[in-house]
N, C-alpha and C positions, 0 to 999 in steps of 0.2 A: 504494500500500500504506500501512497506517496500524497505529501501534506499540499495543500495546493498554498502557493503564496500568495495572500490578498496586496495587492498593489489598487490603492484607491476605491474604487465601490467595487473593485471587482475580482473575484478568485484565479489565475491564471492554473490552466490544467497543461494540456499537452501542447507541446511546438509542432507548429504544421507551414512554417516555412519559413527560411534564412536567403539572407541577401547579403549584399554589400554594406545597405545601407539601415537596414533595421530585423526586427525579425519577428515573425506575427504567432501569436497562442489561439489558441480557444480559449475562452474563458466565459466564470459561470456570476450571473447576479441575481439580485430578485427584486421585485418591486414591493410596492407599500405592502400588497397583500400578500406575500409570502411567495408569491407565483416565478418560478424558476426561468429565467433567461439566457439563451444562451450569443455571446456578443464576441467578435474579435478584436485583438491587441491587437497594434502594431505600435511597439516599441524601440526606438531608436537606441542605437547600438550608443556604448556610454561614449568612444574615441569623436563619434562627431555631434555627440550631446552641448560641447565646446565653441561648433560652428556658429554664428549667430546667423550669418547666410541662409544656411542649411535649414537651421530653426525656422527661420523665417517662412522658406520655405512649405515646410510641413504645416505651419499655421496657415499658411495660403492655402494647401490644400485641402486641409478642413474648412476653413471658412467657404470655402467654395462648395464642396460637396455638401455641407450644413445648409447651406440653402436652396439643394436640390431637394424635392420630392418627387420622385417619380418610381414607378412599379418596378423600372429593367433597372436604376440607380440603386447600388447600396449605399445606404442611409448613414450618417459621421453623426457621431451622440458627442463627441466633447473630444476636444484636445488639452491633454492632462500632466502638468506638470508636479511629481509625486515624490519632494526628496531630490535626488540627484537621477531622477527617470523622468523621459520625458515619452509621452505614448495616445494615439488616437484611439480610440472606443470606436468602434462600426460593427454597422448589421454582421452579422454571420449567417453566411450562407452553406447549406448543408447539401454539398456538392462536390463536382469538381471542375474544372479552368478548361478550358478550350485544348490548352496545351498538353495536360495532365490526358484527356480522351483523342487526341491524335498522335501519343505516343500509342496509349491503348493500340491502336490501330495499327499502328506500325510494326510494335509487338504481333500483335494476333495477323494478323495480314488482311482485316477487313475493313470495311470502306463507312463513313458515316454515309447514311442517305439523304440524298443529294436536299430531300425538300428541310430535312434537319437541318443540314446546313445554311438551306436559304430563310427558316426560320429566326434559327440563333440570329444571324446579324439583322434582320428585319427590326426584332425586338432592341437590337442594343441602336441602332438608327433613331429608332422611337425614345430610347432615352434621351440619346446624343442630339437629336432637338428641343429636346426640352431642356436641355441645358443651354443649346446656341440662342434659345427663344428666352433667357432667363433675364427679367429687369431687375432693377433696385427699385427702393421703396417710391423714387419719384416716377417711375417708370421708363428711367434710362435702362438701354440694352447693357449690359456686362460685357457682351460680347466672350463669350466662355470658350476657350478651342480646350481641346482635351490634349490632343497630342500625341498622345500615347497609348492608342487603340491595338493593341497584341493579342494574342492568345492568351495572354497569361493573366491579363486583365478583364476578361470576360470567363464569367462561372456562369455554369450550369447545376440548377439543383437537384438532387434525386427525383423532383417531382415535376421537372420541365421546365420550373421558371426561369429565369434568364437576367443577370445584372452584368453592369460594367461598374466597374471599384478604379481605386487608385488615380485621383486625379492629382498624386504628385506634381509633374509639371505641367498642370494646365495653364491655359495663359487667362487671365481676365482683366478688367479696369481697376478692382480691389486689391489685385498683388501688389504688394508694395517691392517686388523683387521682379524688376521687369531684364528679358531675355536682352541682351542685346544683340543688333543686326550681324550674322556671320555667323553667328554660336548656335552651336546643334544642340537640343536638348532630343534625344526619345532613341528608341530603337531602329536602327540602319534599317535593319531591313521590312520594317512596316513604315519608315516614311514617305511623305509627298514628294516630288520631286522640289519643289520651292520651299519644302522642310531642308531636304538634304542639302541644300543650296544656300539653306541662311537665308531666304527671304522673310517680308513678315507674311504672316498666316491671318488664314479664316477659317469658317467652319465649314470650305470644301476640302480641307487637307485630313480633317478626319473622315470624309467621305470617301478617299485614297485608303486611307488607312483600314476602314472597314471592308474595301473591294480586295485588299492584301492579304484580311485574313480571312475573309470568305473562298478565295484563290487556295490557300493551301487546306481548309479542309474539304474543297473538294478533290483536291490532287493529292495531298500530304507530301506536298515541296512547297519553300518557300518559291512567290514569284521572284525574287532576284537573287542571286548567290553569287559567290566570290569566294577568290582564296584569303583576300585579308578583307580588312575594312574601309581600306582607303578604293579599292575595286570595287566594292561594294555598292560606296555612295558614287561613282560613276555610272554601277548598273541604272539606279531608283533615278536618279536625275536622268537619263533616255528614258526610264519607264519601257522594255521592252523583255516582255516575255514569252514564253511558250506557249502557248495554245493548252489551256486546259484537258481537253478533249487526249492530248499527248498522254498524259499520263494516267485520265480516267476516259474511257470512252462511254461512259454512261452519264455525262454532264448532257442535260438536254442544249439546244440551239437557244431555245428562249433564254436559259438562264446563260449560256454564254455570253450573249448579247448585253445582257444585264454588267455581267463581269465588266465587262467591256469600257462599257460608258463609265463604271466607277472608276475605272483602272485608266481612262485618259490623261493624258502628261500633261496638256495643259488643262488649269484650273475651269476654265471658261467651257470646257468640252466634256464636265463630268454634270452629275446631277449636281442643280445648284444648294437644294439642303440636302440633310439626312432626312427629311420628312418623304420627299420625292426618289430618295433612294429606295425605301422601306414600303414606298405604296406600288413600283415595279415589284419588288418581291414577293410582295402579300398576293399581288394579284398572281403570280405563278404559281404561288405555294394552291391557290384556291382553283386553278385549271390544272393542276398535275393530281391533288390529293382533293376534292370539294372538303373531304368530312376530317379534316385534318385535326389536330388536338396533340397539343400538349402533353398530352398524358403520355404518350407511348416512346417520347422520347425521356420521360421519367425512366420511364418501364426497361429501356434498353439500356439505361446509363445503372439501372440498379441490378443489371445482370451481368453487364462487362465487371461491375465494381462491385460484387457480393461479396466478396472475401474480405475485403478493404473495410467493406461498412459495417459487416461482422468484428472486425481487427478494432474498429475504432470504437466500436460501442464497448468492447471488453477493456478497452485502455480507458475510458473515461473511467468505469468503476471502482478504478483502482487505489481514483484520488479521492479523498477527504479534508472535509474542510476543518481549516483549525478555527480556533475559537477568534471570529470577528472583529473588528473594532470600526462602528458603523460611522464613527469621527473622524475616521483616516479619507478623508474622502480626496485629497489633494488642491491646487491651485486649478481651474479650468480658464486657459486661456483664452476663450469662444464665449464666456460667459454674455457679455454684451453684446454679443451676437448673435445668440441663443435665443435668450430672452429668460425670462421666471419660468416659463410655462413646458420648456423643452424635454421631452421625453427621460432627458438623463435624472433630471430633478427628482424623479422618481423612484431610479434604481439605488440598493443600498448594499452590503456586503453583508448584513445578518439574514440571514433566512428568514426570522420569524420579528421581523422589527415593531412592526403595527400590531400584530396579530393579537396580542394581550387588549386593544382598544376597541376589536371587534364584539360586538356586543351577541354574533348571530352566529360567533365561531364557540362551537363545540369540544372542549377539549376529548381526546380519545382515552377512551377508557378501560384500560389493561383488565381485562378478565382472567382468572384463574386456569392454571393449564387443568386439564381434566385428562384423564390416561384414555387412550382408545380403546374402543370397544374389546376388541380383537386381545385386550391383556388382561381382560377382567373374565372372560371366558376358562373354560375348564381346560387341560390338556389335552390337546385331540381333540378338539373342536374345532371347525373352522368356520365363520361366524357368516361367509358367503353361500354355501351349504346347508345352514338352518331353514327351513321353510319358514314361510311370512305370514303371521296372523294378525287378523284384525279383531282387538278384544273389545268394541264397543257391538254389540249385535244389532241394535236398532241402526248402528250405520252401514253392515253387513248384509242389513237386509232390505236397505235402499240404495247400496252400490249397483250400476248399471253402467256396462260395458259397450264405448261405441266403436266401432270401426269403420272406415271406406272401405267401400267395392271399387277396386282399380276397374277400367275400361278394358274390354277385349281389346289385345295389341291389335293394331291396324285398323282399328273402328273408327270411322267419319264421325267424330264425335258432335262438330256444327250441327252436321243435317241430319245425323240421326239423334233426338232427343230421349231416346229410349237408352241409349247406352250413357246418356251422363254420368257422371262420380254420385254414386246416391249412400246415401246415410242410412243404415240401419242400427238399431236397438235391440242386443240382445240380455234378457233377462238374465240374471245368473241363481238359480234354483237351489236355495237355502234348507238346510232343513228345521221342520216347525219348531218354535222357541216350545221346549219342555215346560210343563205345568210349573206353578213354584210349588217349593213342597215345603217351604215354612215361608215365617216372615220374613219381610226383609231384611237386608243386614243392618241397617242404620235403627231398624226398630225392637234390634235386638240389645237385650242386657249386655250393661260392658264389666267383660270377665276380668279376674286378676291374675294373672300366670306366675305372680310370685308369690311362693306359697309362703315365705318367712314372712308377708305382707300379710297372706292368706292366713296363716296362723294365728296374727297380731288381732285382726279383726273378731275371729272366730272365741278367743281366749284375750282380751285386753286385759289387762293391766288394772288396778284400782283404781280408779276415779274416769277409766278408759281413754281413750286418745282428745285430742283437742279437737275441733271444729278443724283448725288451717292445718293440720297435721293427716287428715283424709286423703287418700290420693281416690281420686276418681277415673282418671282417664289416662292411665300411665304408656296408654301406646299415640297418644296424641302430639307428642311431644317427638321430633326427627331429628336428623342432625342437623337441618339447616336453621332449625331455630336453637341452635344453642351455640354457644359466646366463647369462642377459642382466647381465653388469658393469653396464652403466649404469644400473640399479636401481638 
């Protein structure tokens, strides 16, 4: 078993991924009601805790995602400075990356289907506008580029949904750490060509960027390669690649064509939002599959990854929580940006913080272990093997037994109304209750079976027994009404 560390409102459990630059937990909270949450770290490594750059940074990129909401976006709770740690709170998504399922494939040697793939980035387009569409309070644009559109930043959850995370270097009006002209920031080989090149950007470079990685999961090659990285960014600035169809021949023409327009070299020549990228997809995804759903690319992601989700559920159990302290909660540098009312306000590090002020919560109440049946039996008995009787007779002898009549297999059951499932009542034939042959028990004399009592009575004593000293009813009296002292 392994003690989980609270850092700020929240338990950190297991590491589920390391970088250069920070490295992200799972980690467990609860809210006012006691109700278990589960949120991810990402905690910056302590060597560029130092940065103030850097810092800055990362506070840009919560302050940006903090003001997203949208369904494909995962959702930034606080940027938390805890002690000499500094670390974001975000959604946790119960899944895996884009990257993590085209290695799958690469391993297994099979192919994602093609309309899965035209899914996944439809949905993360739909975010990625509603981020380029994001205003301030006055209703100025932000102007929000992401930038950094990869595999590795798009998750898929066990049940189909779809988010893009990490807007590390996104660019907006709010950064106070502005990129300058010539400097690359993102991954080589998912940028725009006027990324690679140090121009400034818009929100058609993440449009590049999502035709990039829509490109390799249909093919599982990146659209550009090189032996270093300085060929690299010579490929992406041509923008000139192989024909999809090269590598998979089951890419339809429609959805070629689609690739196509996103993957234009000039800006001017692509879809001008991600709104109009995402409304070509849909409508493919809706002439290839009409009855499409979400659900089955759940279904296929928790089969390629049954092992994995078995693996992880047996590691959380492992950890337990030490004893709380719901005061540690840290500096939140988002705080005025949040506002009072922010989701995080809510989460706390005790599990049962409130739960003493609920007036409708029930505490549980430990009953007494009771031995099973099966040890209180004789030797050689086996208690499955006993026939079952009913010792109430008046309810013996209104038990009535019903059963269905299944349909003759291959019976027209519609049009023939004679074969429906029909309900009969069979009697079950008792036999007659015996006469009584005395009174009944309750109006019978009550006996003494202890004769040294029986004596006492029979033979008293001088002056004979006292009134409170009669015992009348000595089998009245069970063990559940009597008062165990050693309590």
């Amino acid at each position: 078993m392994f003690i989980a560390q609270q850092i700020g409102r929240y338990h950190l459990l297991d590491r589920i991924a390391f970088g250069g630059m920070a490295e992200i937990f799972r980690a467990k909270t609860f809210d006012s009601r006691g109700q278990e949450h589960m949120v991810a770290i990402k905690r910056v490594l302590r060597h560029l805790a130092e940065d103030d750059d850097f810092l800055q940074m990362l506070v840009d990129e919560a302050k940006i995602a903090s003001l997203l909401e949208h369904v494909n976006i995962a959702r930034v709770y606080e940027f938390v400075r805890f002690g000499e740690d500094y670390f974001i709170a975000m959604e946790y998504v119960d899944g895996r990356d884009v990257r993590s399922i085209l290695d799958r494939c690469r391993a297994n040697g099979t192919w994602l289907p093609v309309e899965d793939c035209a899914y996944i980035i439809m949905r993360i387009m739909e975010g990625l506008h509603a981020a380029h569409e994001k205003v301030d309070g006055t209703g100025n644009p932000l102007n929000i580029v992401h930038r950094d559109v990869s595999p590795s930043n798009v998750i898929v959850s066990y049940q189909g949904h779809i988010k893009l995370c990490d807007f590390g270097i996104a660019k907006a009006k709010l950064s106070r750490i502005q990129t300058r002209t010539g400097v690359i920031k993102g991954k080589v080989k998912y940028m725009s060509p006027e990324q690679a090149m140090g121009r400034p950007l818009d929100r058609r470079t993440d449009v590049f960027s999502g035709g990039s990685v829509l490109y390799e999961m249909l093919t599982k090659q990146c659209p550009f390669q090189a032996e270093n990285e300085m060929e690299l960014i010579f490929k992406v600035r041509d923008a000139k690649y192989a024909k999809p169809t090269r590598f998979n021949p089951n890419v339809p023409p429609a959805l070629e064509k689609i690739l196509r327009k996103a993957l234009a070299r000039s800006a001017s020549g692509r879809y001008p939002t991600a709104r109009a990228f995402a409304d070509d997809l849909n409508r493919f995804i809706q002439e290839s599959v009409p009855n499409y759903a979400p659900a089955r690319l759940g279904r296929l992601l928790r089969e390629w990854f049954a092992e994995d989700i078995e693996r992880d559920l047996r590691r959380l159990e492992e950890f337990i929580l030490d004893e709380p302290d719901p005061t540690q909660t840290g500096e939140n540098l988002l705080a005025e940006v949040l506002g009072q009312a922010a989701p995080y306000t809510h989460f706390t590090a005790a599990p049962s913080a409130d739960l003493s002020a609920d007036t409708n919560f029930d505490a549980t109440k430990m009953l007494p272990r009771v031995p099973p049946p099966e040890t209180r039996l004789p030797k050689g008995v086996d208690l499955h093997e006993l026939k079952t009787q009913i010792f109430d007779p008046e309810e013996r002898d209104r038990r009535v037994l019903k059963r269905r009549h299944r349909p003759r297999p291959g019976a027209r059951h519609k049009k023939d109304a004679s074969r429906y499932t029909q309900q009969a009542t069979v009697h079950v034939q008792v036999e007659p209750k015996p006469e009584a042959l005395g009174p009944a028990l309750h109006d019978m004399k009550t006996q003494i079976l202890d004769r040294a009592v029986d004596d006492a009575i029979e033979h008293p004593p001088d002056g004979g027994l006292p009134d409170d000293e009669v015992v009348t009813d000595p089998v009245g009296l069970d063990d559940d009404d009597q008062t165990d002292e050693r309590g």
